[in-house]
C-alpha positions in Angstrom: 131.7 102.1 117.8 133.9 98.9 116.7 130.1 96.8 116.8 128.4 99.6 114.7 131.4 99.6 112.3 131.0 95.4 111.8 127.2 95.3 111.4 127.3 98.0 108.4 129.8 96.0 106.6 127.3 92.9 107.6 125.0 95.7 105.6 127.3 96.4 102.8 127.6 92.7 101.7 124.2 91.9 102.0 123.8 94.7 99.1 126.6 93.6 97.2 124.7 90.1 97.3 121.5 91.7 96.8 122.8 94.1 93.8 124.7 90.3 92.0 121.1 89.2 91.7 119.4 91.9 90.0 120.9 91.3 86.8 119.2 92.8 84.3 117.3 95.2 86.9 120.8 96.8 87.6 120.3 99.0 84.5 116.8 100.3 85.7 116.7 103.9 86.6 115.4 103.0 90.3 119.4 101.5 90.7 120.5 104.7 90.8 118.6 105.6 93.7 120.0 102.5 95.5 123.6 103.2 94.3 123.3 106.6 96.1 121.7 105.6 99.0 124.4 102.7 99.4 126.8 105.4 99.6 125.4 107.6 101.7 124.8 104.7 104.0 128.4 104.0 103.9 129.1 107.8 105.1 126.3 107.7 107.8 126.7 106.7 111.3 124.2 104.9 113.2 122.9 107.1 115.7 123.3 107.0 119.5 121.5 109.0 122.3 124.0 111.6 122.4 122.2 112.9 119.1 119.4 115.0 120.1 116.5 113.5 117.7 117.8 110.2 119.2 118.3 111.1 123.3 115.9 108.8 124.6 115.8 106.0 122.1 118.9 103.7 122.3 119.1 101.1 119.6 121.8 99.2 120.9 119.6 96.2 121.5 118.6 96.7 117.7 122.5 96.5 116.8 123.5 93.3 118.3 121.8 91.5 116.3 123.5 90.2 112.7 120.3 90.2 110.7 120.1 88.4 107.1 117.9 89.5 104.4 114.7 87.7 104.7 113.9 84.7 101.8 111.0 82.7 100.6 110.8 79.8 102.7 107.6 78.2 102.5 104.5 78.0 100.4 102.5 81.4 101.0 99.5 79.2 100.8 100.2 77.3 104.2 99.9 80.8 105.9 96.2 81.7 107.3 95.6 85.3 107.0 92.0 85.6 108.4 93.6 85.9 111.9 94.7 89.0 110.3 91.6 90.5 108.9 88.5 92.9 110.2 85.4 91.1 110.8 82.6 91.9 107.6 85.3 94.3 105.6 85.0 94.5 101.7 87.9 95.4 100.7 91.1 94.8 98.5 93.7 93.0 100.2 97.4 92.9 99.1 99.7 90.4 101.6 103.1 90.5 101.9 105.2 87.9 103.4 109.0 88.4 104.5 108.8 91.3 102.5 107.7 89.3 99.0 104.3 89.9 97.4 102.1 87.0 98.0 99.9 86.7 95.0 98.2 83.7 96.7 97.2 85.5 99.5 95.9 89.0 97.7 92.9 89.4 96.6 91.8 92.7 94.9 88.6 93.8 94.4 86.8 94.8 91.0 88.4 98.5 90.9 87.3 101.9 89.3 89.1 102.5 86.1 92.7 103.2 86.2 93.0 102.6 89.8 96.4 100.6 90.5 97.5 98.3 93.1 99.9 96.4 93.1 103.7 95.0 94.1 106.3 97.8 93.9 108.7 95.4 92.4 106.1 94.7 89.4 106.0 98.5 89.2 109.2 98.6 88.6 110.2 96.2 86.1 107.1 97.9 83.9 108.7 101.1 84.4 105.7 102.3 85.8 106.0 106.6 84.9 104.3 107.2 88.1 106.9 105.1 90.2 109.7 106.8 88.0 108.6 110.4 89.0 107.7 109.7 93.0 110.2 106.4 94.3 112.6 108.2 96.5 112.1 112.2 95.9 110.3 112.6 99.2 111.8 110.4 102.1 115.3 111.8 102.6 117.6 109.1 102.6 121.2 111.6 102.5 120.8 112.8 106.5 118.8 109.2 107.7 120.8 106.5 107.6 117.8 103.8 108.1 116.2 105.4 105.5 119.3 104.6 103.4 119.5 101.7 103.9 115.7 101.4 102.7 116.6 103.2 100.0 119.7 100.9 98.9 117.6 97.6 99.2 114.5 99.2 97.3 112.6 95.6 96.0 109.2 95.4 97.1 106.0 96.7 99.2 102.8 98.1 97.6 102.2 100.8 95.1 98.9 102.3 94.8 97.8 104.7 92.2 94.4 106.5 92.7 93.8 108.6 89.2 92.5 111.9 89.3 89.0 112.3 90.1 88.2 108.6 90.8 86.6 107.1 94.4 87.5 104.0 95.8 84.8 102.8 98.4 86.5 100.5 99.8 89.7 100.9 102.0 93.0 99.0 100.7 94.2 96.9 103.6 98.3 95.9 103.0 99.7 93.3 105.4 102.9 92.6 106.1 103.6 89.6 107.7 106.8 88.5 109.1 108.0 84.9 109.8 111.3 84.9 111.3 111.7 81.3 112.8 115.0 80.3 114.0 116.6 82.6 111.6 117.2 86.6 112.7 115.6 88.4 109.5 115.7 91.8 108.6 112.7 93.2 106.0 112.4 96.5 104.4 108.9 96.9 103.1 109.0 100.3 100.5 105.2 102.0 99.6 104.6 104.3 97.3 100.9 105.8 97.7 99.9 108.8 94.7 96.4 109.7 95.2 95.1 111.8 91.8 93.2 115.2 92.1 89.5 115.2 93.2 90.2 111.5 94.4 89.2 109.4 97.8 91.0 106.5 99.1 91.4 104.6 102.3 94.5 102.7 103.5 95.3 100.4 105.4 99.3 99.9 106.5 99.2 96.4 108.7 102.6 94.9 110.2 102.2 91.6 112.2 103.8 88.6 112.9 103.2 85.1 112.6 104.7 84.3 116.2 104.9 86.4 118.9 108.5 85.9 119.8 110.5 86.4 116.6 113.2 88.5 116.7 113.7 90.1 113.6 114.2 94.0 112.0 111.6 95.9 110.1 112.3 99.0 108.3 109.5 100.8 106.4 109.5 103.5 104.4 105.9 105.1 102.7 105.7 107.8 100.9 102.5 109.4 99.9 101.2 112.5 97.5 98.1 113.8 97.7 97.1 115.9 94.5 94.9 119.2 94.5 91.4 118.5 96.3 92.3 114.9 97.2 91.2 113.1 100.4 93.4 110.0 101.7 92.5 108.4 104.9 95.3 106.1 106.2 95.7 103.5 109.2 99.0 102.6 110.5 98.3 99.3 112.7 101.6 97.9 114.2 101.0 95.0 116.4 104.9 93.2 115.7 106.6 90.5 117.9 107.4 91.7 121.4 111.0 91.1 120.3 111.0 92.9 116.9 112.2 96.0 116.2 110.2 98.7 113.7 111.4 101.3 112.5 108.8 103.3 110.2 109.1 106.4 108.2 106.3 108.2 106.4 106.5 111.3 104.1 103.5 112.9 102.8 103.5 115.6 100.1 100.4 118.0 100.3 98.9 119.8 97.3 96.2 122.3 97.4 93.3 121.8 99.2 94.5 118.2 99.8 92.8 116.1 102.8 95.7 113.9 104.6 94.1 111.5 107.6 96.7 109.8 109.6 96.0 107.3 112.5 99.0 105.6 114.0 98.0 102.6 116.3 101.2 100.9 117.7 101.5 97.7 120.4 104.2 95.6 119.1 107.6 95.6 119.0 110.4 95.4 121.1 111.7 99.2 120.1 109.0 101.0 117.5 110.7 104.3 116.4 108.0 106.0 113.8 109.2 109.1 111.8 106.3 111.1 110.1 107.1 114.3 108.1 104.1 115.9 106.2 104.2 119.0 104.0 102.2 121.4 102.8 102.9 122.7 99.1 99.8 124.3 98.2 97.3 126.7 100.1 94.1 125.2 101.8 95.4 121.8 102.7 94.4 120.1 105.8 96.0 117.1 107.6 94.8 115.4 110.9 97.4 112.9 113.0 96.5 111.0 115.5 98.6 108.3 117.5 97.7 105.5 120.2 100.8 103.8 121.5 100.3 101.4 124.3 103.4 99.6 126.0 104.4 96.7 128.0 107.4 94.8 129.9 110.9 96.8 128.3 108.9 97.9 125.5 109.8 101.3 123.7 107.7 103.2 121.4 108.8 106.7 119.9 107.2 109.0 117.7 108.9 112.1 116.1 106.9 114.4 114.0 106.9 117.1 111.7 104.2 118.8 110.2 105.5 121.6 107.6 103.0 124.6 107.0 105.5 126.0 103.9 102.0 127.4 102.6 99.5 130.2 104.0 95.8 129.2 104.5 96.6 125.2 105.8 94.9 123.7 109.1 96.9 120.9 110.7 95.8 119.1 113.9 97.9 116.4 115.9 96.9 114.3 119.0 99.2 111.6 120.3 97.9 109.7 123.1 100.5 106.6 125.2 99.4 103.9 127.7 102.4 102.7 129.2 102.5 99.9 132.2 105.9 98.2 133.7 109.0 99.2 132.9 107.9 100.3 129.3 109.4 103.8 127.8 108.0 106.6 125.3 108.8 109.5 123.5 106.5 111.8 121.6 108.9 114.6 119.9 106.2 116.5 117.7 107.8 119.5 115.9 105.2 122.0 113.6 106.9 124.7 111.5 104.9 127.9 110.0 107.4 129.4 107.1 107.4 132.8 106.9 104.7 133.1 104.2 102.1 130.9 105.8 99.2 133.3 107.0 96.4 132.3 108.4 98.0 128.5 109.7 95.8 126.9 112.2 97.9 124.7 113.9 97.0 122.2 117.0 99.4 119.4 118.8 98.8 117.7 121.8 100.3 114.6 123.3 98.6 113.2 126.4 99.6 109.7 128.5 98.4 107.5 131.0 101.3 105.6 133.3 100.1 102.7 135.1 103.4 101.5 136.9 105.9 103.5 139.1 108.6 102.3 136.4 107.3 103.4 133.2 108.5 106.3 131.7 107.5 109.2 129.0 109.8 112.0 127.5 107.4 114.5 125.4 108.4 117.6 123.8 106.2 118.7 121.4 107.7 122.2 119.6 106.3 125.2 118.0 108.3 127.1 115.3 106.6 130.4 114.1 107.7 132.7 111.2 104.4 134.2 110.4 102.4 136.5 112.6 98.6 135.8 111.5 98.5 132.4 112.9 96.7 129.9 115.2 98.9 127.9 116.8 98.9 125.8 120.4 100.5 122.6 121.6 100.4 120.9 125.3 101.4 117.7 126.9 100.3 115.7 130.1 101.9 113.0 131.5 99.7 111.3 134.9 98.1 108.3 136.3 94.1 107.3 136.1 92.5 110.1 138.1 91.6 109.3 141.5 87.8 110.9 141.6 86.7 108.9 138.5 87.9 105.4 140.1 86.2 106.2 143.0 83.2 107.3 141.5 83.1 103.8 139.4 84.0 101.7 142.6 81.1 103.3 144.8 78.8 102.2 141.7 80.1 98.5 142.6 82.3 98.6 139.8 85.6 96.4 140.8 89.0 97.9 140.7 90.0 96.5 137.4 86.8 96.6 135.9 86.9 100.6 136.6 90.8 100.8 135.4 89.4 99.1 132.0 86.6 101.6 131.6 88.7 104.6 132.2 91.5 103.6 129.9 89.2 102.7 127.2 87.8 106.2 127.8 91.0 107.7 127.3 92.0 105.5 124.2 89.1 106.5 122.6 89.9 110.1 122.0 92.1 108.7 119.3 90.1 105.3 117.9 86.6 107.3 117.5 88.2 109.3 114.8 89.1 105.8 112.9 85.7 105.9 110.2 86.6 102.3 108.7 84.3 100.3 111.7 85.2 97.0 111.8 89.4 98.2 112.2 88.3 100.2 115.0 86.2 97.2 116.4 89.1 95.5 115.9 91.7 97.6 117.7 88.9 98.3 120.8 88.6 94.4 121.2 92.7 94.4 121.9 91.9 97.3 124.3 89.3 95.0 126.1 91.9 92.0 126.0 94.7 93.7 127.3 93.1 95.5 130.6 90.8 92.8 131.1 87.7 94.9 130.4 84.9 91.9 129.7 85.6 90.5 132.9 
């Protein structure tokens, strides 16, 4: 308790600091969400695995660390971001580095009219209407203290603006790139997504580092609104240092008729807790998650959803799928809701893994709440190794023993990556498949 206590008043003056050097931007209306959130953050208490949305997660390694607010430090145009990219992808790219829009590094493509994208912080000082309206009303930062915090140091990350009835062909790819160093950093990268009625959009969320063993703290926060009859197809790819920590909230706001793709693709960080709320407020939306997670070493991934179906007529369909080898950990906590009023809900959540080690480890409990009568609803979860019959089938075709692990895990994986319709991003995450198990050899 006394170690909690000292790192949020670590906290507390790094937004003191951080509030001395607005100046001018202290009189914006967006302060006023980061006064309250500051406060609430000041009432909130870390939590601990005696909470129950926080049993198997322990973030004590997280809160050892003293982390400082990340700072330009070097010339963005030293970095090399192809490493980054997806083989033969047109596409808009917006980079941010430590958490600070890299113009250098962006490039964005010749748009259709009125489309917008662009830093949150230039957003901001414009007075941007649409940021005024949606910044902060959807991620809920008075019960969620990491949210707070998000909320209190509210700067920079992408904003993108889709008007009504406008297409975008090609997806948006955002990357977030984090160079820690010597130095223990802590980043909090804030999105704001509004796609207009009748629109299409695809985006890309990317989080990497630029070495492999930094230790610092990223905490996201995205929120997203999809308008009457618009479709928004979005990639989560989190491939963090091994000794990062990520936590990740995303809140999407459904109107009617509304098309909400989510695919969550996670194999960095040290401890990667990922929050996802969606609600429907209109009749006829539909919403598709899907999750890979594959761990390694001490490695802890956990994902805790909620999908709200607050209106009748809406189809939502969830499938969470974990690889998990060594002494590696997961937790899938997938809650759906049907309100009273919401007839005719077609509801699906499943959440299968694959162990490979007799340490690893995988707590699932994915949770049905129904108030309505005329529904379809079902949810499941398996947790086993590779099954027996198919390795043996592959080995008696002369097929080696890791050869035949490969093919079977890729088999499994795909379930979730086939779904991913931008090509070269789902080349790009099957070729770290192949790496990892060894599946060209």
């Amino acid at each position: 308790m006394e170690n909690t206590l000292d790192i949020k008043k670590i906290y507390l003056s790094h937004f003191a600091d951080f509030e001395h050097s607005l100046n001018g931007g202290k009189s914006h209306p967006i302060h006023q969400l980061r006064k309250s959130a500051i406060s609430n953050f000041s009432e909130l208490q870390f939590p601990t695995t005696k909470e129950e949305e926080w049993k198997y997660t322990n973030i004590s390694p997280l809160l050892k660390h003293s982390f400082e607010p990340a700072k330009r430090i070097f010339k963005d145009t030293e970095i090399k971001v192809n490493h980054y990219l997806f083989d033969k992808m047109e596409h808009s790219l917006i980079v941010f580095v430590n958490g600070f829009y890299s113009k250098e590094l962006s490039k964005i493509k010749d748009l259709p009219r009125g489309v917008i994208i662009k830093s949150l912080a230039d957003a901001i000082k414009e007075d941007h209407p649409i940021v005024n309206q949606h910044l902060g009303k959807y991620a809920d930062f008075k019960n969620h203290i990491f949210t707070s915090l998000s909320s209190a140091f509210v700067q920079d990350g992408a904003f993108i603006y889709v008007p009504d009835g406008k297409v975008v062909e090609d997806p948006i790819h955002i990357l977030f790139l984090t160079f820690a160093g010597k130095n223990k950093i802590f980043i909090q990268p804030r999105n704001l997504f509004v796609a207009g009625k009748n629109s299409q959009s695809a985006i890309i969320e990317h989080f990497a580092s630029l070495a492999k063993d930094d230790i610092y703290f990223s905490n996201s926060v995205t929120e997203i609104v999809t308008e009457e009859n618009a479709f928004l197809d979005h990639i989560k790819l989190q491939e963090e240092s091994v000794q990062a920590f990520h936590i990740g909230r995303m809140d999407v706001h459904q109107e009617r008729n509304s098309n909400f793709v989510s695919h969550l693709i996670s194999f960095g960080a040290d401890i990667s807790r990922n929050d996802f709320n969606s609600r429907f407020n209109g009749e006829g939306g539909e919403s598709m998650l899907n999750g890979l997670f594959l761990v390694e070493g001490n490695q802890l991934f956990d994902a805790h959803t909620l999908i709200d179906h607050a209106k009748p007529h809406c189809n939502s369909h969830e499938h969470y799928k974990g690889i998990l080898t060594d002494s590696s950990r997961g937790v899938f906590n997938g809650k759906v809701i049907v309100r009273k009023d919401a007839q005719k809900t077609n509801a699906f959540q499943e959440n299968n893994n694959i162990i490979l080690s007799d340490n690893a480890l995988v707590n699932t409990k994915p949770q049905l709440e129904i108030f309505a009568d005329d529904v379809k609803c079902s949810h499941g979860a398996t947790i086993g190794q590779l099954d027996n019959d198919a390795m043996f089938y592959l080995k008696s075709r002369g097929i080696g023993d890791d050869k035949a692990k490969a093919i079977l895990i890729h088999a499994f994986a795909s379930d979730v990556v086939r779904y991913i319709k931008v090509n070269p991003v789902r080349d790009y995450i099957e070729g770290i498949l192949k790496s990892k198990f060894h599946e060209d050899q």
